[in-house]
TORKOL-4160 file (C-alpha; in steps of 0.2 Angstrom, whole numbers, padded with zeros to 4 digits, m for minus):
421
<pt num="1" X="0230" Y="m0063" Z="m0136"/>
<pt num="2" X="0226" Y="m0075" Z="m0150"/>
<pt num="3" X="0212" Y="m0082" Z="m0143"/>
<pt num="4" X="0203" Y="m0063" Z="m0146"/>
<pt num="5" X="0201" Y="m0065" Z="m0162"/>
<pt num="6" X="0183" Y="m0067" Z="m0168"/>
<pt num="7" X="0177" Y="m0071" Z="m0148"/>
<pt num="8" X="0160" Y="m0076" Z="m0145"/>
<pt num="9" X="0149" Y="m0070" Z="m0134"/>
<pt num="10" X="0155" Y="m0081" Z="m0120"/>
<pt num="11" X="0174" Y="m0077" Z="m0120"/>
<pt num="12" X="0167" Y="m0057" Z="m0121"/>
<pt num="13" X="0159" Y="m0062" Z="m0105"/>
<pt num="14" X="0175" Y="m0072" Z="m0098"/>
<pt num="15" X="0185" Y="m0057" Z="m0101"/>
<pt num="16" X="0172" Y="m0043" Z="m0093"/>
<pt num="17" X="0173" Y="m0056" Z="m0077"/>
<pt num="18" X="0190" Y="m0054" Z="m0075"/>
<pt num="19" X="0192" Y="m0035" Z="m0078"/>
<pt num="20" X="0178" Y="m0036" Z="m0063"/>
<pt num="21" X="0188" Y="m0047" Z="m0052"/>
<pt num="22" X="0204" Y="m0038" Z="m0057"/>
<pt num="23" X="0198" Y="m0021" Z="m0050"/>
<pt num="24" X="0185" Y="m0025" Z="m0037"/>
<pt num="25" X="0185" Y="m0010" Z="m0026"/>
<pt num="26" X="0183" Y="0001" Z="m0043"/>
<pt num="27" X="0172" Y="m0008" Z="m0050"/>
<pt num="28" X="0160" Y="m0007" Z="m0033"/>
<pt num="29" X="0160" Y="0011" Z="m0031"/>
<pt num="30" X="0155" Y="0012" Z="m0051"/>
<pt num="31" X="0142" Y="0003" Z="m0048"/>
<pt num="32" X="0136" Y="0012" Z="m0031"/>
<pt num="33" X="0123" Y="0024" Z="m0040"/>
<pt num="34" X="0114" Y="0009" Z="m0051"/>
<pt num="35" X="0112" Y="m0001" Z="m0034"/>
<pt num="36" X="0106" Y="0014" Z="m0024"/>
<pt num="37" X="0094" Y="0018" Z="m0038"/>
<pt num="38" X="0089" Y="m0003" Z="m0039"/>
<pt num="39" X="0087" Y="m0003" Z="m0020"/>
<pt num="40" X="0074" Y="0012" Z="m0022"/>
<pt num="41" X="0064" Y="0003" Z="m0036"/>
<pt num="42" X="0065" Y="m0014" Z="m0025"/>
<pt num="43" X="0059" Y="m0002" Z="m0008"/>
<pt num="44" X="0047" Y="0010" Z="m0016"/>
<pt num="45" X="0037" Y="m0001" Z="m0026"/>
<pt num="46" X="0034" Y="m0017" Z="m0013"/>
<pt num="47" X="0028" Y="0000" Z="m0001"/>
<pt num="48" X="0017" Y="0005" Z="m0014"/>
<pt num="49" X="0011" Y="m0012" Z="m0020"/>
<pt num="50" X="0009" Y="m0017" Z="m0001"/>
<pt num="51" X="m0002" Y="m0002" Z="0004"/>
<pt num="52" X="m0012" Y="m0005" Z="m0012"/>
<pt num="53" X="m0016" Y="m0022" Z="m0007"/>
<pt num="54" X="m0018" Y="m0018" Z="0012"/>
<pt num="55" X="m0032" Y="m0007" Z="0007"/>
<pt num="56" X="m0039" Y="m0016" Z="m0006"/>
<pt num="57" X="m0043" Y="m0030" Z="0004"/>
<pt num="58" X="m0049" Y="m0017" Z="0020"/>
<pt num="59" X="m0062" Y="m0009" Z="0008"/>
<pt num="60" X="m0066" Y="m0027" Z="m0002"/>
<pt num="61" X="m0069" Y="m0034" Z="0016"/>
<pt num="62" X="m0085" Y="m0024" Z="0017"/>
<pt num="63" X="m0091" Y="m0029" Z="0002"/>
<pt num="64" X="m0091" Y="m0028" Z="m0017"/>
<pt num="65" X="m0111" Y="m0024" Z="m0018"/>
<pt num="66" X="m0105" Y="m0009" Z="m0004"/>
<pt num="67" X="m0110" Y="0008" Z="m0003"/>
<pt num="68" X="m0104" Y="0020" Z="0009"/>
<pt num="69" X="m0114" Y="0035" Z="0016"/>
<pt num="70" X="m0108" Y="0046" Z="0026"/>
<pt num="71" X="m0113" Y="0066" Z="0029"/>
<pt num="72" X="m0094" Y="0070" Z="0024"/>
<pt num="73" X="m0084" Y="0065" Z="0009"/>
<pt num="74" X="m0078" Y="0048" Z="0010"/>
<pt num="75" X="m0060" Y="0042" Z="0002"/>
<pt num="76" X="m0041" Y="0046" Z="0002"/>
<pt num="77" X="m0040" Y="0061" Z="m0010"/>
<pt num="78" X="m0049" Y="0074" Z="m0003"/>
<pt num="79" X="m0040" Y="0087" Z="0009"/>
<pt num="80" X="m0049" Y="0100" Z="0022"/>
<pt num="81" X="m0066" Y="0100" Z="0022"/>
<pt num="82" X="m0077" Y="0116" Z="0016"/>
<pt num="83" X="m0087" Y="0126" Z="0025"/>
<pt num="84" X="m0102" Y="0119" Z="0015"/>
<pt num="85" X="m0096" Y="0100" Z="0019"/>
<pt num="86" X="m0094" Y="0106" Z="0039"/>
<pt num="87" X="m0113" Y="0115" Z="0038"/>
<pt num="88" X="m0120" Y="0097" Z="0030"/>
<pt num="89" X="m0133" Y="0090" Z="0042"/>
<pt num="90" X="m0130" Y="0072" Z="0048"/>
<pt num="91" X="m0136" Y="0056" Z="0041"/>
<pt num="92" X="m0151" Y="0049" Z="0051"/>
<pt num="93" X="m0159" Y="0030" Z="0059"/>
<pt num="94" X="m0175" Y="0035" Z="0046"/>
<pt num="95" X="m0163" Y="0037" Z="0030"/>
<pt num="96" X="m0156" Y="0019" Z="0034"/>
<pt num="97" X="m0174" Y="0014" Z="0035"/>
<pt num="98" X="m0180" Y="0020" Z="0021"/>
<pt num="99" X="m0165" Y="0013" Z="0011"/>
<pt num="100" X="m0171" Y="m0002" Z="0017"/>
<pt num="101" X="m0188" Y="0001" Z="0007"/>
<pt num="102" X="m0177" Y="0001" Z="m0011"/>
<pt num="103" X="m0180" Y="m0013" Z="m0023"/>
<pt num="104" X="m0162" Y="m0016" Z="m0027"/>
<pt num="105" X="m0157" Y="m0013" Z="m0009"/>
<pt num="106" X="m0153" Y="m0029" Z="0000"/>
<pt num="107" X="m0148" Y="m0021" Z="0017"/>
<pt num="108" X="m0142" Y="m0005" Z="0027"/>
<pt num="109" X="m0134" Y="m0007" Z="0042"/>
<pt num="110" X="m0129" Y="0012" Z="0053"/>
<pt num="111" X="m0115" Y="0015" Z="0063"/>
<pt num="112" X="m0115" Y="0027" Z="0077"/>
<pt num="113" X="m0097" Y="0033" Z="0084"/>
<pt num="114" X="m0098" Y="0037" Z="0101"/>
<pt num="115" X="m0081" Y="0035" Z="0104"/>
<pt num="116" X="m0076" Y="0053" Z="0110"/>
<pt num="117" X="m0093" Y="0059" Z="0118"/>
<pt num="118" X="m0088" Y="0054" Z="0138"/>
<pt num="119" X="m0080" Y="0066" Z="0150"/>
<pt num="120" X="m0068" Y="0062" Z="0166"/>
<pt num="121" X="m0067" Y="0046" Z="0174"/>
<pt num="122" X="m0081" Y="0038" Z="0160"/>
<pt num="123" X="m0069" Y="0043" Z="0144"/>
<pt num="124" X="m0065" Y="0026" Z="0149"/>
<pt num="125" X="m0067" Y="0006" Z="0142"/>
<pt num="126" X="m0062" Y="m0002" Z="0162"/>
<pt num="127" X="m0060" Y="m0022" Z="0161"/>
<pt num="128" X="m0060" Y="m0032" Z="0179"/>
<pt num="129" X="m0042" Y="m0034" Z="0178"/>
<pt num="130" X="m0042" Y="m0015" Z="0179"/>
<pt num="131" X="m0035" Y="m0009" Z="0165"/>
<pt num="132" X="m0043" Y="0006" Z="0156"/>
<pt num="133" X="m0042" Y="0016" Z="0137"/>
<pt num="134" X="m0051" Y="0027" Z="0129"/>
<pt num="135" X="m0044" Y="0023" Z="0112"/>
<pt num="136" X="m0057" Y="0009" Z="0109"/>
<pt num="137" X="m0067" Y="0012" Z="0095"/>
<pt num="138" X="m0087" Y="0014" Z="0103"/>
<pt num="139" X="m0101" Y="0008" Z="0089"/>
<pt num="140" X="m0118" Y="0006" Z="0090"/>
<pt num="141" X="m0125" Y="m0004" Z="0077"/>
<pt num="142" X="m0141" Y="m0014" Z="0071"/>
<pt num="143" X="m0143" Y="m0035" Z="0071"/>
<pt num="144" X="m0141" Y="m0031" Z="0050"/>
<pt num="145" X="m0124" Y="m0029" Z="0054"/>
<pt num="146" X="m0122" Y="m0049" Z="0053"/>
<pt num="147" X="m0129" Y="m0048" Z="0034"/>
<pt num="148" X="m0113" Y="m0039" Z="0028"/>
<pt num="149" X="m0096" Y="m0043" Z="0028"/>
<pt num="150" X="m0089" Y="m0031" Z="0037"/>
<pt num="151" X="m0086" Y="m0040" Z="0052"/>
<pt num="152" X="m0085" Y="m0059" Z="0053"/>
<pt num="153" X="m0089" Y="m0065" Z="0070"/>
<pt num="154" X="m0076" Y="m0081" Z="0077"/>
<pt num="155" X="m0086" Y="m0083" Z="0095"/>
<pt num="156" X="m0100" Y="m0081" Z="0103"/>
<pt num="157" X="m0116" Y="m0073" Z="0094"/>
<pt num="158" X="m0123" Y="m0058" Z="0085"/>
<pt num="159" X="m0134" Y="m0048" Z="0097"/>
<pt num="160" X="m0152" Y="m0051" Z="0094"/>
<pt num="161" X="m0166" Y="m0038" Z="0087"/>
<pt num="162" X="m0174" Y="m0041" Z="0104"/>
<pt num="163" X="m0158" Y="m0033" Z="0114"/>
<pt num="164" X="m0159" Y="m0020" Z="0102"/>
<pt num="165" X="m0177" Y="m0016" Z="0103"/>
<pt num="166" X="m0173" Y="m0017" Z="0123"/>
<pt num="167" X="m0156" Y="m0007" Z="0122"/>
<pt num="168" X="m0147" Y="m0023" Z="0129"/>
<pt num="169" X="m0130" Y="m0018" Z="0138"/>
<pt num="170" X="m0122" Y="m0032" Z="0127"/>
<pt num="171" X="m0108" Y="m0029" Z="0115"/>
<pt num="172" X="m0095" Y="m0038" Z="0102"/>
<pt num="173" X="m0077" Y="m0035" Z="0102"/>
<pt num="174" X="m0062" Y="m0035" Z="0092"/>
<pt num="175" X="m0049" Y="m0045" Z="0095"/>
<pt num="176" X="m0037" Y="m0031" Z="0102"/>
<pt num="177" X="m0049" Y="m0028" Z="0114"/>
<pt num="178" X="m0047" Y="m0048" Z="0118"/>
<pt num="179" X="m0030" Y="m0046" Z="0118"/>
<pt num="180" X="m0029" Y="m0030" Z="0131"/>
<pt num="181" X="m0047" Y="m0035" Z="0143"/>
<pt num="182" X="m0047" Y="m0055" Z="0139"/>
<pt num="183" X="m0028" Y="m0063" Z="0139"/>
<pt num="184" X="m0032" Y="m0075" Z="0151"/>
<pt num="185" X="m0046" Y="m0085" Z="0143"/>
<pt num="186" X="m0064" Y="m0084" Z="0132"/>
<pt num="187" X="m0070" Y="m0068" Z="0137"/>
<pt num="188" X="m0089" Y="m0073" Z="0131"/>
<pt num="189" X="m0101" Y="m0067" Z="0146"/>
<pt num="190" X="m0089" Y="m0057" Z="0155"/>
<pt num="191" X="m0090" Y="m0039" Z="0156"/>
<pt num="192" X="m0082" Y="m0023" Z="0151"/>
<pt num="193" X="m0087" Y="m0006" Z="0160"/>
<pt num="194" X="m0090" Y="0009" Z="0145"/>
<pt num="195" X="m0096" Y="0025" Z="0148"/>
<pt num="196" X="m0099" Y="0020" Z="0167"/>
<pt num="197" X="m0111" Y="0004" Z="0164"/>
<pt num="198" X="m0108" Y="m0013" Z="0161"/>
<pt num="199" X="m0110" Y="m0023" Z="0144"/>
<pt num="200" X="m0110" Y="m0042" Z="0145"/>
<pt num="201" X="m0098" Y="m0048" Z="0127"/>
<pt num="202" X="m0110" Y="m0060" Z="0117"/>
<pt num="203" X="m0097" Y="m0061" Z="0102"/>
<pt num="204" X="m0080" Y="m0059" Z="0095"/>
<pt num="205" X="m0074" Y="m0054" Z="0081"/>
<pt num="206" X="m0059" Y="m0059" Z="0068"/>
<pt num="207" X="m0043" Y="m0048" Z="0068"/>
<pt num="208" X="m0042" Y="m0038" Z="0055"/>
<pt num="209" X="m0027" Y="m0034" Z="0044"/>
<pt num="210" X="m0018" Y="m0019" Z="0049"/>
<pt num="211" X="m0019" Y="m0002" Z="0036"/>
<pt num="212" X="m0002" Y="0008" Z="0036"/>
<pt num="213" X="0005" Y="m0005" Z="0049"/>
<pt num="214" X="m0008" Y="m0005" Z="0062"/>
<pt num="215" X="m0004" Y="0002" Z="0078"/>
<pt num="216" X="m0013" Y="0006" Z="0097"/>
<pt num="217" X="m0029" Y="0015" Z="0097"/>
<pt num="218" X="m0038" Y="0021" Z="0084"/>
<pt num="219" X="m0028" Y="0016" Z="0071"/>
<pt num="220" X="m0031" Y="m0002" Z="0078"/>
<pt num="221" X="m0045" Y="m0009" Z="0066"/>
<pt num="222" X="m0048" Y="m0023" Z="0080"/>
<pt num="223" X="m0047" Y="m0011" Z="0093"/>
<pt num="224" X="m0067" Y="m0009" Z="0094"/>
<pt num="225" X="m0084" Y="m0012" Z="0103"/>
<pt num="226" X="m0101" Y="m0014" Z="0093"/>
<pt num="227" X="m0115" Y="m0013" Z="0105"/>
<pt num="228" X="m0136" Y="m0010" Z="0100"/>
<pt num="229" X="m0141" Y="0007" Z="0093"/>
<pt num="230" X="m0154" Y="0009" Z="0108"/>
<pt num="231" X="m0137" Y="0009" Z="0120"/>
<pt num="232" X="m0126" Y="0017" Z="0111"/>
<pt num="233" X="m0140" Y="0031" Z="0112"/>
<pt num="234" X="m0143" Y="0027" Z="0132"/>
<pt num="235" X="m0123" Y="0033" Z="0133"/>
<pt num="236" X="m0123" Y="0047" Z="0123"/>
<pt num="237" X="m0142" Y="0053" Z="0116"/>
<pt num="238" X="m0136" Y="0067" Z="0108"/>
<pt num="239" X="m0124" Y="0058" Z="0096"/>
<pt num="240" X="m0127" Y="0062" Z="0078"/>
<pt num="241" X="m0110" Y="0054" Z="0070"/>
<pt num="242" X="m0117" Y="0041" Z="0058"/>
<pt num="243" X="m0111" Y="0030" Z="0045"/>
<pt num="244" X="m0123" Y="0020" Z="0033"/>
<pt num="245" X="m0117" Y="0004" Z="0023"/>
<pt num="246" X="m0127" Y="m0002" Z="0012"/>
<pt num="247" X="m0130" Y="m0018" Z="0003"/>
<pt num="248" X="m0134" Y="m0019" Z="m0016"/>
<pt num="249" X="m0142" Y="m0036" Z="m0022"/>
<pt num="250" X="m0134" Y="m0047" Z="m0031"/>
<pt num="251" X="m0132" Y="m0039" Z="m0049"/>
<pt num="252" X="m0137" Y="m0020" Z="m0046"/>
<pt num="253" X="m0126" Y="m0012" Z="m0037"/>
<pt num="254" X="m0128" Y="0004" Z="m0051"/>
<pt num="255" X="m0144" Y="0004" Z="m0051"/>
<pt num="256" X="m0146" Y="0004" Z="m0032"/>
<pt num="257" X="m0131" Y="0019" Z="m0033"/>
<pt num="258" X="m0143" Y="0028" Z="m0043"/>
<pt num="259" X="m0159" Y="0024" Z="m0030"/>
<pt num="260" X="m0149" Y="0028" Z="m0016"/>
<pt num="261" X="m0141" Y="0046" Z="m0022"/>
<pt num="262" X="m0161" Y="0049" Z="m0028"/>
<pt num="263" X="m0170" Y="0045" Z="m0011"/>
<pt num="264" X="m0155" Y="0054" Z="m0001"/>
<pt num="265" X="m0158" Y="0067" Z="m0012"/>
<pt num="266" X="m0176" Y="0072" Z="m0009"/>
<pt num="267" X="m0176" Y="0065" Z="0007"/>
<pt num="268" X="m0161" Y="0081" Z="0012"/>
<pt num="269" X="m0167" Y="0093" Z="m0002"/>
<pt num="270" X="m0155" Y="0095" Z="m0012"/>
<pt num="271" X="m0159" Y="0109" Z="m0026"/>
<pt num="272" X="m0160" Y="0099" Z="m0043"/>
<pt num="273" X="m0144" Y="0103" Z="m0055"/>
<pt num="274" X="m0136" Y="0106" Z="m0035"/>
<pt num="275" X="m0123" Y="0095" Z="m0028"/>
<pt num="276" X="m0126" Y="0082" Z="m0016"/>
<pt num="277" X="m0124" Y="0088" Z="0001"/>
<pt num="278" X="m0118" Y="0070" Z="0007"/>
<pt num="279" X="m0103" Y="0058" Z="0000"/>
<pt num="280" X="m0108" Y="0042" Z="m0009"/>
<pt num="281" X="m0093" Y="0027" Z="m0012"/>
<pt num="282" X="m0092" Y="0010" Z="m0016"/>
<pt num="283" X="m0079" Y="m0001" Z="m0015"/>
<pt num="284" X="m0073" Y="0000" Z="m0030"/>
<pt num="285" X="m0072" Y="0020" Z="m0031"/>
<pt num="286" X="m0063" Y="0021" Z="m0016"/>
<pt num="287" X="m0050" Y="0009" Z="m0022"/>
<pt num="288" X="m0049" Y="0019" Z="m0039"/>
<pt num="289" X="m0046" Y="0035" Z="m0029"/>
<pt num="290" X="m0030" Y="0028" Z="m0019"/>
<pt num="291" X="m0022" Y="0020" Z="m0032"/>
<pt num="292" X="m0022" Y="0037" Z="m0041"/>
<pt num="293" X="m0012" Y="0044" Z="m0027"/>
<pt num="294" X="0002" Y="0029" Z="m0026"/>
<pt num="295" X="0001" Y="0033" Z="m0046"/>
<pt num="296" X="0011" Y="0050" Z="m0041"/>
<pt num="297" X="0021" Y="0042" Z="m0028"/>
<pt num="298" X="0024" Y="0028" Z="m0042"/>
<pt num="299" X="0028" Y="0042" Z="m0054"/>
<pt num="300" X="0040" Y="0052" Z="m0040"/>
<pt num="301" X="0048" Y="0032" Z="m0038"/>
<pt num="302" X="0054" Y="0034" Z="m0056"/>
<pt num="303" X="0061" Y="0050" Z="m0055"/>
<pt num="304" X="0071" Y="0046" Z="m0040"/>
<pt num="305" X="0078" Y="0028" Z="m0045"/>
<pt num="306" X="0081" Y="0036" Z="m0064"/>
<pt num="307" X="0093" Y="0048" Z="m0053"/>
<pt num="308" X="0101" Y="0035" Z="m0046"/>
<pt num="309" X="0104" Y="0025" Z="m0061"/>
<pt num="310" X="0108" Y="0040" Z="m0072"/>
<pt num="311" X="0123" Y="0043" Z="m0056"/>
<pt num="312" X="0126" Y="0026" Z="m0059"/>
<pt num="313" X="0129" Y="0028" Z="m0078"/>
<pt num="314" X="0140" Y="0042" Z="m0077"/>
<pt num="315" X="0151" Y="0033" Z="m0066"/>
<pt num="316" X="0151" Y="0017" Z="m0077"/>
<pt num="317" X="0155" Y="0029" Z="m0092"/>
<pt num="318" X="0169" Y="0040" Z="m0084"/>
<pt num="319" X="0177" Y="0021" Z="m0079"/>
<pt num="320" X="0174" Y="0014" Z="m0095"/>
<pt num="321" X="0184" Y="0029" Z="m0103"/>
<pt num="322" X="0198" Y="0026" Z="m0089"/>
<pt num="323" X="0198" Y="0007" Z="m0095"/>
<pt num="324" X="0199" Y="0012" Z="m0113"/>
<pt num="325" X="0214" Y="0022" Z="m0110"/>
<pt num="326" X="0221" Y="0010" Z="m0098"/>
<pt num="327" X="0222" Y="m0003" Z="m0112"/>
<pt num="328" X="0226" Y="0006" Z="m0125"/>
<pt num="329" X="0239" Y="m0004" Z="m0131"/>
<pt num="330" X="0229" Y="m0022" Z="m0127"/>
<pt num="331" X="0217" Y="m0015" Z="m0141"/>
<pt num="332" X="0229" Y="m0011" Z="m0151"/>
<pt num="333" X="0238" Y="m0029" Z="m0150"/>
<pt num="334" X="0220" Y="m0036" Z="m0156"/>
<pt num="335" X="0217" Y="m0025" Z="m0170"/>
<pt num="336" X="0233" Y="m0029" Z="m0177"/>
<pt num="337" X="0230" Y="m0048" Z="m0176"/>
<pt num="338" X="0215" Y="m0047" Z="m0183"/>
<pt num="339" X="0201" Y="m0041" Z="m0172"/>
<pt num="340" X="0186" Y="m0032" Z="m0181"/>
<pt num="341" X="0178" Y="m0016" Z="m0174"/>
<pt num="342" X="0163" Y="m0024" Z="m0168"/>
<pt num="343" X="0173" Y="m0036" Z="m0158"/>
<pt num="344" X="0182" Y="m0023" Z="m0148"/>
<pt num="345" X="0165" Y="m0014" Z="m0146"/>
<pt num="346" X="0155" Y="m0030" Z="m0143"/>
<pt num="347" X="0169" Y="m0033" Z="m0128"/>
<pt num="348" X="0168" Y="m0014" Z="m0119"/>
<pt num="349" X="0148" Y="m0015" Z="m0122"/>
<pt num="350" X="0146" Y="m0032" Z="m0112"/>
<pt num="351" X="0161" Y="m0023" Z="m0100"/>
<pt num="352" X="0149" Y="m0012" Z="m0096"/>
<pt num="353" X="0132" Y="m0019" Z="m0096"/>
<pt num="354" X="0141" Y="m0034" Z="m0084"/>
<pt num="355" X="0146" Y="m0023" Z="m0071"/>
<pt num="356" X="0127" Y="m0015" Z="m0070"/>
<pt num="357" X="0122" Y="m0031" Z="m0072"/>
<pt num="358" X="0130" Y="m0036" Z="m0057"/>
<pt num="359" X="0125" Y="m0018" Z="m0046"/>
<pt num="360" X="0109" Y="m0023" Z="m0053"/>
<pt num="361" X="0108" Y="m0038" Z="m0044"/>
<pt num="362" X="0118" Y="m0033" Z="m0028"/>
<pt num="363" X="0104" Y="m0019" Z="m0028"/>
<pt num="364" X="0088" Y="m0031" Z="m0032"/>
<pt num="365" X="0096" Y="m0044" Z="m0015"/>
<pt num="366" X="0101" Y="m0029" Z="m0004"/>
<pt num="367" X="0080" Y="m0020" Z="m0009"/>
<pt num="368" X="0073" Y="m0036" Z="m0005"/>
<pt num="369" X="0082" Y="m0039" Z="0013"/>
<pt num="370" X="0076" Y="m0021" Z="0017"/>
<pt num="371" X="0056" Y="m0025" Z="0011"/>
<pt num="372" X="0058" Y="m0038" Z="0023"/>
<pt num="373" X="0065" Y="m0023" Z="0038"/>
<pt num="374" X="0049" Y="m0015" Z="0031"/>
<pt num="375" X="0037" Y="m0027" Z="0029"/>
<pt num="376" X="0040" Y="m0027" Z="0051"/>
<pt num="377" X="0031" Y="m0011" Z="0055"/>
<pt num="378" X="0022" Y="m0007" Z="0037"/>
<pt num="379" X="0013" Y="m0017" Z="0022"/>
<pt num="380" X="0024" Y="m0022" Z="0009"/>
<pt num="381" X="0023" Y="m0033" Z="m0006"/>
<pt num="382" X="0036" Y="m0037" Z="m0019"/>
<pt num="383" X="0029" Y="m0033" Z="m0037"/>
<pt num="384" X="0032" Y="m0049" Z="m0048"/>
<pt num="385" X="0036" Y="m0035" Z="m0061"/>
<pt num="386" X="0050" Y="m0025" Z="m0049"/>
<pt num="387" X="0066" Y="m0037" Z="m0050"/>
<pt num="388" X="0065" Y="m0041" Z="m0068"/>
<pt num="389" X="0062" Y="m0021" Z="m0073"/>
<pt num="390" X="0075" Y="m0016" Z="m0061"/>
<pt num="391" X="0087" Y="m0029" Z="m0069"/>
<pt num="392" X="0086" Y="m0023" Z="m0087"/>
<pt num="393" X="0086" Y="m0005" Z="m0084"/>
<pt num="394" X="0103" Y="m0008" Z="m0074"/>
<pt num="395" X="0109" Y="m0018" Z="m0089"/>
<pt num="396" X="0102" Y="m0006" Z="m0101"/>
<pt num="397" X="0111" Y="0009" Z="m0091"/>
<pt num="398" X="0128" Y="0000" Z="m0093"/>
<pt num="399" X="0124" Y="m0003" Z="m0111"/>
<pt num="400" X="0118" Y="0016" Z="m0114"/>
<pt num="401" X="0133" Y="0023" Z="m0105"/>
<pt num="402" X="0145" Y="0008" Z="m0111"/>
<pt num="403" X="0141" Y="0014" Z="m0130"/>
<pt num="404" X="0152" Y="0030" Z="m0130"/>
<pt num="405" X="0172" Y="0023" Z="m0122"/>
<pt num="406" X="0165" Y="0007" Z="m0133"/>
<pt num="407" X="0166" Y="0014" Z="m0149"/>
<pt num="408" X="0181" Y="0027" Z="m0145"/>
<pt num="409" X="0189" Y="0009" Z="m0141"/>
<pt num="410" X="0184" Y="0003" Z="m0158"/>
<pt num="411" X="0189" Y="0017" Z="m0169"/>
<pt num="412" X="0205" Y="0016" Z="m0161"/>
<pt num="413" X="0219" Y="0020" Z="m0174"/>
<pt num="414" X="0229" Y="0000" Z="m0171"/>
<pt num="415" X="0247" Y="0008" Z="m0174"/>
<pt num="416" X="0245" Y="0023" Z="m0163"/>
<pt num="417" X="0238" Y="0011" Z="m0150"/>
<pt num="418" X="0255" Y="0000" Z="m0150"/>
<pt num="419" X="0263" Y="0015" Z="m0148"/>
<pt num="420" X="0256" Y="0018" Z="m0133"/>
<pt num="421" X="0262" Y="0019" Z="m0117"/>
């Protein structure tokens, strides 16, 4: 016992290791709640961190200088829509010409879904190894389409303003739709049956990365067909479900936001002081908009992990108190050959914070191991911020919680104590 008085830092250390090692199974189950709640930081925030990036990058791969048009509100945060928003007339072809016509406007491509406007037998993409869906996204598109970046071709070609002009049964294809018609082999110049006609693939296109884990069908960003406006229309001439990118030029992207809501405007007649009656995002905006809904889930995170630690922390104090009275008579032994208050304080404290250190760290390996189960089926990415943070705040628990049974071990009375037994 000599060797207490006036220990360092290190022997205090030394000593909490072997109070650990001496009661292993204890000193788990103390530190359950601080790993379950490390674990939940470690999970939540790579989920959150990895959908934040998965949809930063899905939006940015249109495009910086982007604006989105579409008749209905556009982004993450709005819920059902109003029966204003359901009355709201559709965007036209004419409106993506004449956005064309705007000075800071550099191009605007239209896209047409006529995904879900066949019936029976033709609600159907059929390939020549016989294999049919109707969950293939149907697009009909313009030649501008190759001046954006919404698409990046990896074979074949862009379909030319002739075919468009002429309605040319030609299309371009993602690569789902080359993993599910095409395994075999290039499937430039074959065909693909849709809506009951055939379209000769010219191009196709890069795989895009998956949003909430990807999926069949139309969650399958890579799961579609772009084919000419003109036969898109021959398939369905009635369709009316139209999207409008456009392209600011180079250093005036507000000022073509500003010419683009004026133009729509008048062009749809919208009542000056009278809200648009037609959604208008960029890039940008949408991003803003979804990362202020993982803020709440961020927010909900830190109540749930803070649970945990705080369960965490109790059970370190109640043990810590245990301890306390459980060596008693070891404080008093130290106080009576010398030892000073803060030495027996100093000694409980680091006690306390090691064992949450260590749950900490249990915690921060056993969270990342399940990232990695995540990262399988949904976007997740490990904060640089998320192991460090979760560390201290499991240290800083034990040290919160350690304070009380360390100074009720330091005011210990040292005669009373060796009278204990």
């Amino acid at each position: 016992m000599l060797r207490f008085i006036g220990s360092s830092f290190y022997e205090n250390l030394m000593m909490a290791l072997d109070t650990l090692r001496g009661n292993k199974l204890r000193s788990f189950l103390t530190i359950l709640g601080v790993v379950v709640g490390v674990i939940t930081v470690m999970v939540i925030s790579s989920f959150i961190s990895g959908i934040n990036v998965a949809v930063e990058k899905q939006v940015e791969s249109f495009g910086t200088r982007s604006i989105f048009l579409y008749k209905f509100n556009i982004g993450f945060s709005h819920g059902r829509r109003t029966q204003e928003e359901r009355m709201r007339k559709p965007l036209t072809i004419e409106d993506v010409e004449a956005l064309k016509q705007l000075s800071s406007i550099e191009t605007a491509v239209p896209f047409l879904n006529v995904s879900n406007n066949f019936w029976g037998s033709k609600n159907m993409v059929t390939g020549k190894n016989g294999k049919t869906s109707s969950a293939v996204q149907l697009q009909g598109t313009l030649p501008e389409i190759e001046k954006t970046t919404s698409e990046i071709l990896i074979e074949g070609r862009w379909f030319s303003r002739s075919e468009s002009d002429e309605k040319a049964n030609v299309c371009l294809i993602g690569s789902s739709v080359v993993d599910n018609y095409f395994p075999f082999g290039s499937p430039i110049g074959e065909t693909l049956e849709i809506g009951g006609a055939e379209f000769r693939v010219i191009g196709v296109l890069e795989k895009k990365e998956q949003l909430f884990g990807g999926g069949g069908g139309n969650n399958d960003q890579s799961n579609r067909i772009y084919m000419p406006m003109g036969a898109a229309l021959k398939l369905k001439p009635d369709a009316t479900d139209l999207f409008i990118l456009a392209v600011a030029k180079e250093g005036q992207l507000n000022k073509a936001k500003d010419d683009v809501q004026d133009m729509l405007r008048v062009r749809r007649q919208v009542a000056y002081g009278a809200p648009n009656n037609f959604s208008m995002e960029t890039a940008a905006s949408l991003i803003d908009q979804f990362q202020s809904i993982t803020a709440g889930v961020a927010i909900f995170m830190v109540v749930i992990s803070s649970i945990g630690l705080m369960i965490g922390g109790i059970g370190v104090m109640n043990i810590m108190l245990v301890s306390v009275t459980e060596r008693t008579r070891e404080i008093g032994i130290r106080k009576a050959i010398g030892a000073k208050q803060s030495d027996i304080l100093l000694q409980f404290l680091i006690e306390a914070a090691t064992l949450t250190g260590f749950g900490g760290l249990l915690g921060l390996f056993l969270g990342w191991l399940m990232t990695l189960l995540v990262k399988l089926v949904l976007p997740s990415y490990v904060p640089w911020w998320a192991p460090p943070v979760g560390f201290f705040a499991s240290v800083g628990i034990g040290i919160i919680f350690g304070l009380w049974p360390a100074w009720k071990a330091a005011r210990l009375d040292p005669i009373e104590s060796l009278r204990y037994e």
